[in-house]
VOKE-990054 format. One line per field, with one value per residue (C-alpha): residue in one letter; x, y, z. Coordinates in nm, 4 decimals, m for minus. Last residue first. Example, Ala and Ser with C-alpha at 12.3 -4.5 7.8 and 13.67 -1.06 7.14 Angstrom:
2
residu: (S:A)
x: (1.3670:1.2300)
y: (m0.1060:m0.4500)
z: (0.7140:0.7800)
end
This chain:
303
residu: (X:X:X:X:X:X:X:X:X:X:X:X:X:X:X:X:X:X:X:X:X:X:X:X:X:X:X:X:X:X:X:X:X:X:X:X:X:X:X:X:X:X:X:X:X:X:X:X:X:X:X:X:X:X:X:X:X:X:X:X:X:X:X:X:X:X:X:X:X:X:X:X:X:X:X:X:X:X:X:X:X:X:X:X:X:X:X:X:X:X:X:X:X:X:X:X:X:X:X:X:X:X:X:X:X:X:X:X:X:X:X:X:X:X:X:X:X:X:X:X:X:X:X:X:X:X:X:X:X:X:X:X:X:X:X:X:X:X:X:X:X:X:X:X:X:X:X:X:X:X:X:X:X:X:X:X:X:X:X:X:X:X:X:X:X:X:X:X:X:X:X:X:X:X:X:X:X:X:X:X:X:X:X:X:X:X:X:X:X:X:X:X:X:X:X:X:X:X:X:X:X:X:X:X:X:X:X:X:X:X:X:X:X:X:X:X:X:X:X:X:X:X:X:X:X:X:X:X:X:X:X:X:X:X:X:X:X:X:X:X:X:X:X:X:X:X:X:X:X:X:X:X:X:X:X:X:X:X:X:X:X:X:X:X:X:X:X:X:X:X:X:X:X:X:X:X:X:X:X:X:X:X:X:X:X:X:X:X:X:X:X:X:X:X:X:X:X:X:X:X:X:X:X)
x: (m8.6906:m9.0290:m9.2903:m9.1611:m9.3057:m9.6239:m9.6658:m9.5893:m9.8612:m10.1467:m9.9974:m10.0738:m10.3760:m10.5008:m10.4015:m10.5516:m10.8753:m10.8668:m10.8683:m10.9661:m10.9343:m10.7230:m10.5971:m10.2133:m10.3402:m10.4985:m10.1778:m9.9897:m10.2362:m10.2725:m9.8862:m9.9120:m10.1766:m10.0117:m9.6327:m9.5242:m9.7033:m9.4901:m9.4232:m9.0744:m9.0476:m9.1512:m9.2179:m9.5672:m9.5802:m9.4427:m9.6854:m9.9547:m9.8056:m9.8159:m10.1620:m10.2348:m10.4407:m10.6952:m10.9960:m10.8346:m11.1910:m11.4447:m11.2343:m11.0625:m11.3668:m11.5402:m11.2309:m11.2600:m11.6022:m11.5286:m11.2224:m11.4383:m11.2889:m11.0890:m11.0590:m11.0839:m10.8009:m10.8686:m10.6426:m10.9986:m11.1658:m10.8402:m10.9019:m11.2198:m11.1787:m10.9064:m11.1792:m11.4394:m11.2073:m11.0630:m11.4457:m11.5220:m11.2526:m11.3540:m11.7110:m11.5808:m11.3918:m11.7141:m11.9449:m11.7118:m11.6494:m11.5703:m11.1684:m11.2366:m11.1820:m10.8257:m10.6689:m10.7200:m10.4253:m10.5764:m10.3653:m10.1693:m10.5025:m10.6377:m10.3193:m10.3178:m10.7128:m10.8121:m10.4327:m10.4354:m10.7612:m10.7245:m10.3805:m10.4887:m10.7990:m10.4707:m10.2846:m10.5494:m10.6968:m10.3035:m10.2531:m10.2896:m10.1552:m10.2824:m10.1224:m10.3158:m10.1715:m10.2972:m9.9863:m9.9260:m9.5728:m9.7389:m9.9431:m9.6239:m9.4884:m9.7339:m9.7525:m9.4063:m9.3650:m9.6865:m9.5494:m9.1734:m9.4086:m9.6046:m9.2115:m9.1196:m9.2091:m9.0215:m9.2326:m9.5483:m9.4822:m9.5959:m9.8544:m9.8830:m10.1443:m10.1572:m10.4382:m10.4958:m10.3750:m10.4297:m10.1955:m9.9320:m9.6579:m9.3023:m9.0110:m8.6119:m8.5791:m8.8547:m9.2156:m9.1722:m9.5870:m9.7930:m10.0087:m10.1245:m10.2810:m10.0600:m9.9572:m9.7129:m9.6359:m9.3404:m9.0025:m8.7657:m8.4453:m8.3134:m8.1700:m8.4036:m8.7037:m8.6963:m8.7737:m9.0579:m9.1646:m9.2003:m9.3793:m9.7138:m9.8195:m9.7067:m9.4786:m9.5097:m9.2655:m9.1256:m8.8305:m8.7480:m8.3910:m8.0942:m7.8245:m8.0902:m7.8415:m7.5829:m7.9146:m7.9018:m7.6821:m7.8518:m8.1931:m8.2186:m8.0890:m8.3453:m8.6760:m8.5634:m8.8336:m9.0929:m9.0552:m8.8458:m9.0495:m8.8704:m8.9148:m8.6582:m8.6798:m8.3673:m8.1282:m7.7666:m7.5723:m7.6078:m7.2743:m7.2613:m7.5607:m7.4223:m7.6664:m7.7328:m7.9686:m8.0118:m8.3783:m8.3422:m8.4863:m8.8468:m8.9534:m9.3018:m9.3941:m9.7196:m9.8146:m9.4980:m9.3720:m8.9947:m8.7299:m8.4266:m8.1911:m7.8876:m7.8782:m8.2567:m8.1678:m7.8239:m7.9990:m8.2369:m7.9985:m7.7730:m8.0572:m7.9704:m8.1464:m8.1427:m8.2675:m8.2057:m8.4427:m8.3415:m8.6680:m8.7410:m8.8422:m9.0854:m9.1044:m8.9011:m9.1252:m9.3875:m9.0974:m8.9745:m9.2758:m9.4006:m9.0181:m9.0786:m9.4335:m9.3047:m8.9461:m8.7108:m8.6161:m8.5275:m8.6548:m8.4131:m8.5119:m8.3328:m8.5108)
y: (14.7715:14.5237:14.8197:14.9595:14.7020:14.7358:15.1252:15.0482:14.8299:15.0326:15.3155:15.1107:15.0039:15.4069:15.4974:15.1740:15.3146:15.6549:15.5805:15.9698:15.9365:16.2689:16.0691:16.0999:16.0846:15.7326:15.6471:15.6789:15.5545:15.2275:15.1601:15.1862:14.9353:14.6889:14.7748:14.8845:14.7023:14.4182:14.3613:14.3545:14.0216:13.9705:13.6303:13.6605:13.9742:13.7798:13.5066:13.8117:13.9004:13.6229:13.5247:13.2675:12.9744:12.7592:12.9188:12.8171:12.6909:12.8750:13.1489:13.1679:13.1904:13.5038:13.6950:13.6449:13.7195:14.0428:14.1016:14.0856:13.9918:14.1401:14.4860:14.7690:14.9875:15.3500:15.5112:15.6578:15.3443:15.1709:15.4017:15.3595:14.9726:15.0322:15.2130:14.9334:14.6562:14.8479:14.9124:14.5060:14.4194:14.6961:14.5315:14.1451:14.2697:14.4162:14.1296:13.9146:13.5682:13.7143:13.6945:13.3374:13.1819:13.3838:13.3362:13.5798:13.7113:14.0464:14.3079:14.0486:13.9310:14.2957:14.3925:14.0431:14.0498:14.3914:14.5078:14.1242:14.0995:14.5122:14.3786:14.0658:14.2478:14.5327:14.2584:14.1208:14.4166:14.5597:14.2434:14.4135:14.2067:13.9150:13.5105:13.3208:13.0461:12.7607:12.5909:12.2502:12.2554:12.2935:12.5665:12.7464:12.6754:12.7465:13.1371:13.1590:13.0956:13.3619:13.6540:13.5585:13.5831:13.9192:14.0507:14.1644:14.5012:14.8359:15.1731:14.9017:14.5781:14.3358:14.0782:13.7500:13.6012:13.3242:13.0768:12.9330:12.6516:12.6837:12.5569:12.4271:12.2593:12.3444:12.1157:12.1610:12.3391:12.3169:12.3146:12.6197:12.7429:12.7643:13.0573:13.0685:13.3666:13.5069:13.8152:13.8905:14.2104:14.0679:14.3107:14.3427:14.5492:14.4322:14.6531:14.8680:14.7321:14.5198:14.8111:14.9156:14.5702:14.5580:14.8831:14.7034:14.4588:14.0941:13.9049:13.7177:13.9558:13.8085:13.8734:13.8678:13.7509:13.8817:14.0279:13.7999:13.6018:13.9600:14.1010:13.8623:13.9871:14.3355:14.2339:14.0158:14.3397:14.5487:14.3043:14.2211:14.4933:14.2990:13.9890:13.7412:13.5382:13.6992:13.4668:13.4831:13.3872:13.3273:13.2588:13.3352:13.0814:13.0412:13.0812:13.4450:13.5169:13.3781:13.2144:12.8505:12.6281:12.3675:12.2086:11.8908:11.6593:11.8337:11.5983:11.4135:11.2289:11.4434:11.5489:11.8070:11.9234:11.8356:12.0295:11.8154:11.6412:11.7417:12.0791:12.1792:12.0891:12.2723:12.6077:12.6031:12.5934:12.8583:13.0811:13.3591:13.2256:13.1789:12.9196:12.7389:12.5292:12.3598:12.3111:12.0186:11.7766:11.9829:11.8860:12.1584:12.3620:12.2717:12.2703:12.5968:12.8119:12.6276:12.7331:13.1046:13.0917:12.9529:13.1118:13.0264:13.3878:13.4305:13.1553:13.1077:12.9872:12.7878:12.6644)
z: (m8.9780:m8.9530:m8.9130:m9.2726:m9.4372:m9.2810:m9.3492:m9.6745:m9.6999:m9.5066:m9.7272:m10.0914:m9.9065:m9.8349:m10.1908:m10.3813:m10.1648:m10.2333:m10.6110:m10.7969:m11.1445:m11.3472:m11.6126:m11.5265:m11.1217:m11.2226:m11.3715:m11.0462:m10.8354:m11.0108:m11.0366:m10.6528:m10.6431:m10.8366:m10.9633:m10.6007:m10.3894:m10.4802:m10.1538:m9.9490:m9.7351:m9.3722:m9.4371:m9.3526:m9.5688:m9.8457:m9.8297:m9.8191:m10.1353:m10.2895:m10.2782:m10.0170:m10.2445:m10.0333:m10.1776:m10.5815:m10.7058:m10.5483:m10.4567:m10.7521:m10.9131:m10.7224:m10.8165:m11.1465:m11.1750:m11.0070:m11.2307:m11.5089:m11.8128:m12.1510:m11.9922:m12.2444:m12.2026:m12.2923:m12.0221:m11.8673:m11.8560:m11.6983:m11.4750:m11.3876:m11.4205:m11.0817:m10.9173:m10.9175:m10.8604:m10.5209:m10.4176:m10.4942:m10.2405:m9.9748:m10.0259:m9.9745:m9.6568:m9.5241:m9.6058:m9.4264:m9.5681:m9.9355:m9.8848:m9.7485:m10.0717:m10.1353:m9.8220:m9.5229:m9.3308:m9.3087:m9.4182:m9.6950:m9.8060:m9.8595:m10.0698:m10.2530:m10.3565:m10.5361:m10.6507:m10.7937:m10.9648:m11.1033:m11.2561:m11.4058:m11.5922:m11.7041:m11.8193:m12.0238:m12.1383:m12.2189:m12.4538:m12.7859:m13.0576:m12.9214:m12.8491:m12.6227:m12.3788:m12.2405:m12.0299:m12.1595:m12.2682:m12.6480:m12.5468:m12.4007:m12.7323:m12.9378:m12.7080:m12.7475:m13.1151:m13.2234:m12.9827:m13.1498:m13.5264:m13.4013:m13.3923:m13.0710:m12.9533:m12.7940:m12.7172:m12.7771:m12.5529:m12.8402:m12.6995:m12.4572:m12.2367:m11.9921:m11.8954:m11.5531:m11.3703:m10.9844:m10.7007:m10.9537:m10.7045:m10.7763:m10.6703:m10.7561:m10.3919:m10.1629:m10.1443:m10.4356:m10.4495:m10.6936:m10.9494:m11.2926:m11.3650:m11.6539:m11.7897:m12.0837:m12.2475:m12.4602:m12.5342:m12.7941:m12.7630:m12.4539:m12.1406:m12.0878:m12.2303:m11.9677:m11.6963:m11.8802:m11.9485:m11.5187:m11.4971:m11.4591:m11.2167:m11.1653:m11.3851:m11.6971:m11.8320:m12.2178:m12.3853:m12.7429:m12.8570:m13.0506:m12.7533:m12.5410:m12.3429:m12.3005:m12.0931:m11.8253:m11.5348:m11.5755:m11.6614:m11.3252:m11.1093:m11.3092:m11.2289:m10.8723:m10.7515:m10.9394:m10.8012:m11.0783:m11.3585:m11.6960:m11.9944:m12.2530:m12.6391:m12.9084:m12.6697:m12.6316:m12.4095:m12.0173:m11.8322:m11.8230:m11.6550:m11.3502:m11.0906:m11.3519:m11.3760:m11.7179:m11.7581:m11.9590:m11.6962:m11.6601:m11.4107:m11.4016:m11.1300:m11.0968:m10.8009:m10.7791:m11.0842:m11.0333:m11.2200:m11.2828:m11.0073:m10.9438:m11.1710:m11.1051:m10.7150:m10.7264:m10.9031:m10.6162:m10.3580:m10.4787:m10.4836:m10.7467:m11.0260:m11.4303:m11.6243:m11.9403:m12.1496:m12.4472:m12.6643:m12.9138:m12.6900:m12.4847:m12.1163:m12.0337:m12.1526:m11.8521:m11.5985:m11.7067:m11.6808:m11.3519:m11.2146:m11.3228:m11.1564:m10.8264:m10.8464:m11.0855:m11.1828:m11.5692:m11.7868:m12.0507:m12.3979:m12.6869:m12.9978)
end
């Protein structure tokens, strides 16, 4: 079994490290950062507290170079999604790819250049110390379905998830898996936005009884209109929320790293996505609308 892991970021590099530890799998990956793809190269992918390195991960920054493969993972920021497609797509002529990305859109944009596509959404989250290194800040479970308008076989959604399982990353298999993406969105357009505003991490997101009420106002109107699309969540973002913080309160979600780094958000696919399905159903979300300008406005301030 061969499968590439496109974008070797945090989550794309915890994706390859864990099935690179599987005998029976060749892992490839694919990145633009020259520096990155020389650590994997030189030295293997390093999961970082545990000794262990994922030796027979292969790197490379031109699609071209990596041979066809049977599954693909797609790990890149959301607005890299169609660059990352484009110098990939020839490595999946025959394969089933898989967004574990954040957001929605993102299998949208897949599904443009390969023929079958994975709904996948995790909440595993790290960080990339440096190159060849990623550090697991909280494990979590992932979850993986057919993407309707183009889906992999229920047998590709069946491999993937054993084989993420295998690697030691929990993962369930459904043949519906908007609830679970749709639970992960409402989490992240609830927490990153306000995080990235106020420099707060995740645990001290409920420290101010005002911050912790515009958090729980963006859960409540995202379930409104996943209500309204039909989607029945598969967990309570509130609960969710509440247990990262507990257990994860050190974690800066990624799009208040960005915003430090004075990096384009992912605004886009989270509360943006939001507001544009809740004007299909007719759901009023003033407060996805105000972040998604607070954001924007932001990005904008650094030219």
């Amino acid at each position: 079994m061969r499968i590439c892991v496109v974008g070797c970021g945090a989550i794309g590099s915890l994706f390859a490290a864990h099935l690179g530890s599987l005998t029976d799998v060749e892992v490839w990956a694919f990145d633009v950062s020259a520096a990155q793809v020389r650590a994997i190269n030189e030295g293997g992918l390093r999961l970082a507290g545990t000794g262990a390195v994922a030796s027979k991960v292969q790197a490379r920054r031109d699609g071209a170079e990596i041979p066809p493969c049977q599954l693909g993972i797609v790990a890149v920021k959301s607005q890299h999604t169609a660059a990352a497609m484009a110098a990939t797509s020839a490595v999946f002529t025959d394969g089933a790819v898989c967004s574990v990305q954040n957001g929605i859109g993102n299998e949208e944009v897949i599904a443009r250049y390969v023929s079958r596509v994975i709904r996948g959404t995790t909440i595993v989250a790290g960080h990339v110390p440096e190159p060849g290194v990623v550090h697991l800040d909280a494990p979590g479970d992932t979850w993986v379905g057919p993407f309707e308008p183009k889906p992999a076989r229920m047998d590709e959604v069946d491999q993937l998830a054993s084989l993420l399982n295998r690697g030691g990353l929990p993962t369930v298999a459904l043949a519906d898996s908007r609830g679970a993406q749709w639970t992960k969105l409402i989490f992240n357009s609830a927490t990153s936005p306000v995080a990235a505003l106020t420099g707060l991490a995740m645990g001290q997101l409920g420290g101010r009884a005002e911050v912790y009420e515009l958090v729980s106002g963006l859960v409540t109107e995202g379930r409104a209109v996943a209500d309204a699309l039909g989607i029945i969540l598969d967990g309570d973002p509130m609960e969710l929320i509440d247990d990262a913080a507990r257990h994860a309160g050190g974690h800066q979600p990624s799009m208040l790293q960005d915003v430090l780094a004075h990096r384009a958000t992912e605004i886009g696919v989270l509360n943006e996505g939001i507001v544009r399905h809740a004007r299909d159903v007719s759901v009023p979300v003033p407060l996805h609308q105000v972040v998604t300008a607070l954001i924007h406005g932001l990005e904008s301030s650094w030219g």
